[in-house]
C-alpha positions in Angstrom: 130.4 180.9 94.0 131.9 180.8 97.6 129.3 183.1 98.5 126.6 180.9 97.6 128.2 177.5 98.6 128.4 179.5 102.3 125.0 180.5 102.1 123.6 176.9 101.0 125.8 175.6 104.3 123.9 178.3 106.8 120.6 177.6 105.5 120.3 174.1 105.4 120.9 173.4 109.2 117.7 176.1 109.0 115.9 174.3 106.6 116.3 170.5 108.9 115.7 172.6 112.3 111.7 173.6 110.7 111.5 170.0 108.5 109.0 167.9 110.9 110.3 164.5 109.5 113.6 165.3 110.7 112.7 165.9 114.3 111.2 162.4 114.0 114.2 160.8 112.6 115.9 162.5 115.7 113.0 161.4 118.0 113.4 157.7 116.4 116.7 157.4 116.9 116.7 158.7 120.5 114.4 156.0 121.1 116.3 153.6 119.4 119.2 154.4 121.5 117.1 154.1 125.2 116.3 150.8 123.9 119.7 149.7 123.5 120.8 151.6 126.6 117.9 149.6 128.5 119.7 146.9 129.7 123.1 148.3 130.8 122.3 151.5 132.8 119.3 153.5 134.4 121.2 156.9 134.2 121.3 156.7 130.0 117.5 155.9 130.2 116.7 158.8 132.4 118.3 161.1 130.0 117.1 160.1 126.9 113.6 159.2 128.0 114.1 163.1 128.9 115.5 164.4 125.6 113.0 161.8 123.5 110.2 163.7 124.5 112.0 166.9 124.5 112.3 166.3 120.9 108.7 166.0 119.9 107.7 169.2 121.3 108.6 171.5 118.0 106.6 169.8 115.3 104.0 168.6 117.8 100.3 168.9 116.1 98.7 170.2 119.3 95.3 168.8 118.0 95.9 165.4 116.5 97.9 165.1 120.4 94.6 166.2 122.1 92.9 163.7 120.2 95.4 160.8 121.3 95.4 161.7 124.7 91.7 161.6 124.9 91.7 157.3 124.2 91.4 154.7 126.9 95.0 154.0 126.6 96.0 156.9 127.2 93.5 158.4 129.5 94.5 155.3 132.7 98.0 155.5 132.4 97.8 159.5 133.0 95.2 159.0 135.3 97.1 156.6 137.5 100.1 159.0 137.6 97.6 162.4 138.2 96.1 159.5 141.3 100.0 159.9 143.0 100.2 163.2 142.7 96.7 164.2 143.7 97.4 161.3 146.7 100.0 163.5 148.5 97.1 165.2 149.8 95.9 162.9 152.3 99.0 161.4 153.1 100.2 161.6 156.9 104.0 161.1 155.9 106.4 164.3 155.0 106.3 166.2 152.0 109.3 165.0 150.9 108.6 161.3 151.0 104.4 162.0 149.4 106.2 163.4 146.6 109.3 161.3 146.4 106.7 158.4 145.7 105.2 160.1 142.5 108.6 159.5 141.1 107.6 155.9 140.1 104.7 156.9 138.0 106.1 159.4 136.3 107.4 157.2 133.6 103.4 157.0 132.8 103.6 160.4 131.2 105.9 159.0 128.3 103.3 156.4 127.0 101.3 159.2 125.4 103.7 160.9 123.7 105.1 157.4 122.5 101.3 156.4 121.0 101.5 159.7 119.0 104.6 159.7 117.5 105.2 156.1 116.7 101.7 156.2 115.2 103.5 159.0 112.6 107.0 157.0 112.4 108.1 154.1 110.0 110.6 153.4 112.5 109.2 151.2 115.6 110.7 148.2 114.6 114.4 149.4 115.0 113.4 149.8 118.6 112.7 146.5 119.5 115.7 145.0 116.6 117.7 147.5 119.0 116.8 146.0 122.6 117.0 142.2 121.4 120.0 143.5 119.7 121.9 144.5 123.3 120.0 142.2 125.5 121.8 139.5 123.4 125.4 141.1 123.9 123.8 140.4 127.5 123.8 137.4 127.2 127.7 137.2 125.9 128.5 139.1 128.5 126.8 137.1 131.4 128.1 133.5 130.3 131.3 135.5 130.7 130.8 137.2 133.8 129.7 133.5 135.4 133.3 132.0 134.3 135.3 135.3 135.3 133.6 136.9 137.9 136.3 139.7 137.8 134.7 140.7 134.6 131.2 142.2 136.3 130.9 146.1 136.2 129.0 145.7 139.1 131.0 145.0 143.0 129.6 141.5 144.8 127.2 140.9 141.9 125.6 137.8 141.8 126.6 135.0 139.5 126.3 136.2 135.5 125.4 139.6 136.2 127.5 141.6 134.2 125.4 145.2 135.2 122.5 145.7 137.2 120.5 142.4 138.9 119.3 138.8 138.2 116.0 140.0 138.0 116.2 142.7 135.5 118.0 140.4 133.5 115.2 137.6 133.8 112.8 140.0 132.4 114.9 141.0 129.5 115.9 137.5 128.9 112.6 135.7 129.6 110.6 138.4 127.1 112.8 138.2 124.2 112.6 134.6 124.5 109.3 134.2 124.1 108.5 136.7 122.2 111.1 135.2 118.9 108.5 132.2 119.0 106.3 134.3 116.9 109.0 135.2 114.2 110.1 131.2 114.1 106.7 129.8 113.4 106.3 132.7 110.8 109.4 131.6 109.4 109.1 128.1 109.5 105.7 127.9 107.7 107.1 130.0 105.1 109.8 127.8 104.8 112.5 130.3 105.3 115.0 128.0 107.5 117.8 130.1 107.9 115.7 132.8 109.3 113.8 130.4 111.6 117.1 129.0 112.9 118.4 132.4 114.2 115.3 132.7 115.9 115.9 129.3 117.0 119.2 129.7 118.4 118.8 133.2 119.8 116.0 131.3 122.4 117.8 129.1 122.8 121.0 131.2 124.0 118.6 133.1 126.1 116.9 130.2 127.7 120.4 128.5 128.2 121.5 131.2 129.9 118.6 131.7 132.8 118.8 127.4 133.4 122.7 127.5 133.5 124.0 130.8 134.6 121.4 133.3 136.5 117.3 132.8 136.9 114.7 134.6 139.0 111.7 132.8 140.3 109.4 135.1 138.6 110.9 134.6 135.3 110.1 130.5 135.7 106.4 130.6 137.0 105.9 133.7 133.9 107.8 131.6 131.1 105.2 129.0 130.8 102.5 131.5 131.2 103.4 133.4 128.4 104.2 130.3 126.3 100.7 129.3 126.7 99.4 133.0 125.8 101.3 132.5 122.1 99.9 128.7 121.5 96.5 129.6 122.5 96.7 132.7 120.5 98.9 131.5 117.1 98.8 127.5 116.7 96.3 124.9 116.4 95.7 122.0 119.1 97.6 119.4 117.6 100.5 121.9 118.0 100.4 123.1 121.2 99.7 119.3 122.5 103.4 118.5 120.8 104.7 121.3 122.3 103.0 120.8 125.7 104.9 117.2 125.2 108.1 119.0 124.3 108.0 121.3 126.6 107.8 118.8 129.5 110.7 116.5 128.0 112.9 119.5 127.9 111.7 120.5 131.3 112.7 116.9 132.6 116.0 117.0 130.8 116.7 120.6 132.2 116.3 119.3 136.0 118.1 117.0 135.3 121.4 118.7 134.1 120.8 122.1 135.5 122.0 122.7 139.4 120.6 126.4 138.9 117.1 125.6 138.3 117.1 122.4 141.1 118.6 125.0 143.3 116.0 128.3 142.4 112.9 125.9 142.7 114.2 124.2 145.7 114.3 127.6 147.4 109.9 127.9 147.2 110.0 125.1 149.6 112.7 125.7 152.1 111.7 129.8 152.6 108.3 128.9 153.0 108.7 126.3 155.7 111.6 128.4 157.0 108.7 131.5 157.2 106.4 129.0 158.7 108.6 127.7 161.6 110.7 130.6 162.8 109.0 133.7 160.5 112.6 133.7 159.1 113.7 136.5 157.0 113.2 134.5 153.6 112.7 135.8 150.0 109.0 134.1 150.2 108.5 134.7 153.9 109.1 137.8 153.7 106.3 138.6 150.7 103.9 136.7 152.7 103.9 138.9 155.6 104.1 141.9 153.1 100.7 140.6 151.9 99.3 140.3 154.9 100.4 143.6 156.6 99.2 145.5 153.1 96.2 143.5 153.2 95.5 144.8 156.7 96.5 148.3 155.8 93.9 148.4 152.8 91.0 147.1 155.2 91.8 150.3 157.2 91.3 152.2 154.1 89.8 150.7 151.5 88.4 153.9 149.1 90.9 155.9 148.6 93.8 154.6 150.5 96.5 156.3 152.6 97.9 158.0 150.7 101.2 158.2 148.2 104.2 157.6 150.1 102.6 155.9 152.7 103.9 152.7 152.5 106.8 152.6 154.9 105.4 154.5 157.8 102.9 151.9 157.7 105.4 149.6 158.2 107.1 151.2 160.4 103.9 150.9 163.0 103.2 147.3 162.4 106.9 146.0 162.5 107.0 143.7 165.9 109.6 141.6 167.1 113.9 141.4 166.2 114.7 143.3 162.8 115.5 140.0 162.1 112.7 138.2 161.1 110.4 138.2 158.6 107.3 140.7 161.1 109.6 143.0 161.8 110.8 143.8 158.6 110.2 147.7 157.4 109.5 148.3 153.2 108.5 150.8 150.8 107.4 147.9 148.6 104.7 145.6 149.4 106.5 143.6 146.3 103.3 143.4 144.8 101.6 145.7 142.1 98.2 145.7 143.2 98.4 145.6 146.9 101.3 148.6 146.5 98.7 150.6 144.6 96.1 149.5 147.2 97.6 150.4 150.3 98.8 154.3 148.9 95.1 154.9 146.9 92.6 152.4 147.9 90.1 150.5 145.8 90.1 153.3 143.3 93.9 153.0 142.1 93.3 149.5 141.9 90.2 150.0 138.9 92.5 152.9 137.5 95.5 150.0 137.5 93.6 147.5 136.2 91.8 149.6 133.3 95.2 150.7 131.9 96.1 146.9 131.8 92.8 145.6 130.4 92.7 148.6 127.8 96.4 147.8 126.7 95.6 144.0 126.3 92.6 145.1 124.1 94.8 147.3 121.9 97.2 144.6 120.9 94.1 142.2 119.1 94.9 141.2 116.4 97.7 139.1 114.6 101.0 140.3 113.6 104.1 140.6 115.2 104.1 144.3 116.5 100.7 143.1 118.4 102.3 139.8 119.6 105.3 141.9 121.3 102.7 144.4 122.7 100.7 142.0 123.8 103.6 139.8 125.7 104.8 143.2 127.1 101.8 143.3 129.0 100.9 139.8 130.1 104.9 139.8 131.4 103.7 142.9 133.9 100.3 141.9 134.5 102.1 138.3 136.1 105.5 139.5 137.2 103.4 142.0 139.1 102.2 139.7 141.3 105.6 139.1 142.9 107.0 142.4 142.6 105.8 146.2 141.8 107.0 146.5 138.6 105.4 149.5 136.9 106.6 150.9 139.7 110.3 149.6 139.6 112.4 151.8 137.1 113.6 149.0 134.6 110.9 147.0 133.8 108.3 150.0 134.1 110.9 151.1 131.3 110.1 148.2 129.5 106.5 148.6 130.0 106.4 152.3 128.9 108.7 151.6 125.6 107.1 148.3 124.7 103.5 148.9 124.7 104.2 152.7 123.9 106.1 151.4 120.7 104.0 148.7 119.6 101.1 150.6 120.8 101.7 153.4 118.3 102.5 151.0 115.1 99.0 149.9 116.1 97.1 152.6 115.9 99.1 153.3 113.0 98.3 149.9 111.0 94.3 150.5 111.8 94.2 153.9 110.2 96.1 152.7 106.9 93.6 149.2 107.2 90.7 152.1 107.5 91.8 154.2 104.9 92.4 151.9 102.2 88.8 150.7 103.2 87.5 154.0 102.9 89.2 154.3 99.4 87.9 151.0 98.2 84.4 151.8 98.8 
């Protein structure tokens, strides 16, 4: 009997290491945890985006893979990355800065492997129950953090930042936000109040927290945007006019209380005319003349740019006047998705950009949940992009990657079980 109870206890860690469906419990849960790990540290991510991907390779069907890879929405996003690395060619910068700017894209390679497997899992949900999960223990934390300063992991943060920056946490905050609209509604036309309330009060504790505690600029021009994406896309006219009205009451009352948001929107005009008079080194001044030296740089090569990792040397030849000021100012980051792409490979990163963008909006059609949160996942990066590089930028091209990667793969999943049970009807 001990014999075979010993046996049984050798064999079965056999029997799990060749059963496929636990390496993608394993692979589910890994992703479960980078979600939750998302908003507190970049080291966590790193590893398990790592050891996620690590843990599909046993049971991988090499051929149903193929087949994935060969789609739109997969084919951009590894042709943008294979667009870096092939860049370091004709880039005049050292080696070690050509291929230190690949790094960004990297994160590319994961959406892939992400569209297969959470086409296979039942599991996608937990990922994003797992982020809105720990983004609102953010929250708690934050409204802490902004009484007790003493209480922030991170030395001379700014106000209500427990961990990492203000605008980080705008994204996190600003997307979960918005994207519990579509659960309320649900709920509420079901008539399922309690439900709709938690939805209700978990916007509300995020919203609270960027007027009254921490915002970033981006996060209040995107807000509305994306507000308007989801009535547009998920209520009738009547609706959205009440909510338009709504909207602008609780704007007014918002100003009104709120010291944070006067101060954050009183800053557009100040920097600019600060910029304007003395080319001060401002937040806005200084993205204006990033524009306008990345503009210049793309004129000089507009086809296939100058290269990855050519950025900053660029910089460093047009920098003029006292370090001081706005001109002479020397960046790696044009703080601008497009023109960043632009200035490193030319007019034909910017249609490989784009295409990833326009085929990941065309994969979330369609109502539902899953393709509301893919869908918002995008617009957020397609707009926040335009004041900042953010596939680029290692947390929210995280968000990007494990968003539409996520939702992404419970679509593809939902169209095959819509198309099969066609199939079997007819």
């Amino acid at each position: 009997m001990t014999a075979l109870t010993s046996h049984s206890a050798a064999v079965l860690p056999l029997r799990r290491w060749r059963d496929p469906a636990a390496w993608r419990t394993t692979v589910d849960v890994v992703a479960v945890l980078l979600a939750a790990a998302l908003p507190w540290s970049t080291s966590l991510v790193s590893i398990l985006g790592v050891v996620m991907v690590i843990m599909m390779l046993p049971h991988l069907d090499r051929d149903a893979f193929w087949r994935s890879l060969r789609r739109p929405i997969s084919i951009a996003p590894l042709a943008l990355f294979g667009l870096a690395l092939v860049g370091t060619l004709w880039s005049d910068v050292p080696w070690g800065a050509r291929l230190y700017a690949v790094g960004p894209a990297a994160k590319l390679l994961v959406l892939p492997a992400l569209f297969y497997h959470f086409e296979r899992s039942e599991r996608g949900v937990w990922v994003f129950v797992a982020f809105l999960g720990s983004c609102a223990l953010m929250v708690v934390m934050s409204t802490a953090v902004a009484f007790d300063p003493a209480l922030a992991l991170k030395p001379n943060a700014d106000r209500g930042i427990f961990v990492k920056n203000y605008i980080d946490q705008s994204q996190e905050f600003s997307l979960c936000a918005v994207a519990l609209a579509y659960p309320m509604a649900r709920f509420v036309g079901e008539k399922r109040w309690l439900l709709a309330l938690l939805m209700l009060v978990l916007m509300l504790a995020f919203l609270a927290n960027m007027l009254f505690v921490v915002t970033s600029r981006t996060a209040l021009v995107t807000i509305p945007i994306m507000l308007a994406v989801f009535g547009l896309m998920h209520l009738r006219w009547r609706a959205n006019l009440l909510i338009l009205l709504g909207a602008v009451a609780l704007g007014a009352a918002a100003w009104t209380v709120s010291p944070q948001l006067r101060q954050k929107v009183a800053t557009f005009t100040s920097e600019y005319q600060a910029y304007k008079e003395d080319r001060a080194t401002t937040s806005i001044g200084e993205r204006l003349e990033f524009w306008r030296k990345s503009l210049h740089f793309f004129a000089e090569a507009p086809v296939i740019g100058h290269g990855s990792g050519s950025t900053r040397h660029l910089f460093e030849l047009a920098a003029s006047g006292r370090s001081d000021l706005a001109s002479g100012q020397v960046i790696s980051n044009p703080h601008n998705q497009t023109l960043n792409v632009a200035v490193q490979w030319g007019l034909l990163g910017i249609i490989i950009l784009y295409a990833m963008w326009l085929s990941h909006l065309l994969l979330f059609r369609g109502d539902g949940l899953v393709a509301w949160i893919g869908l918002l996942v995008v617009v957020q990066n397609v707009f926040t992009s335009l004041f900042n590089s953010h596939i680029f930028d290692f947390h929210e091209g995280w968000m990007y990657v494990m968003g539409v990667g996520v939702a992404g793969g419970m679509m593809l999943k939902a169209r095959l079980q819509d198309t099969s049970s066609k199939s079997a009807a007819a």
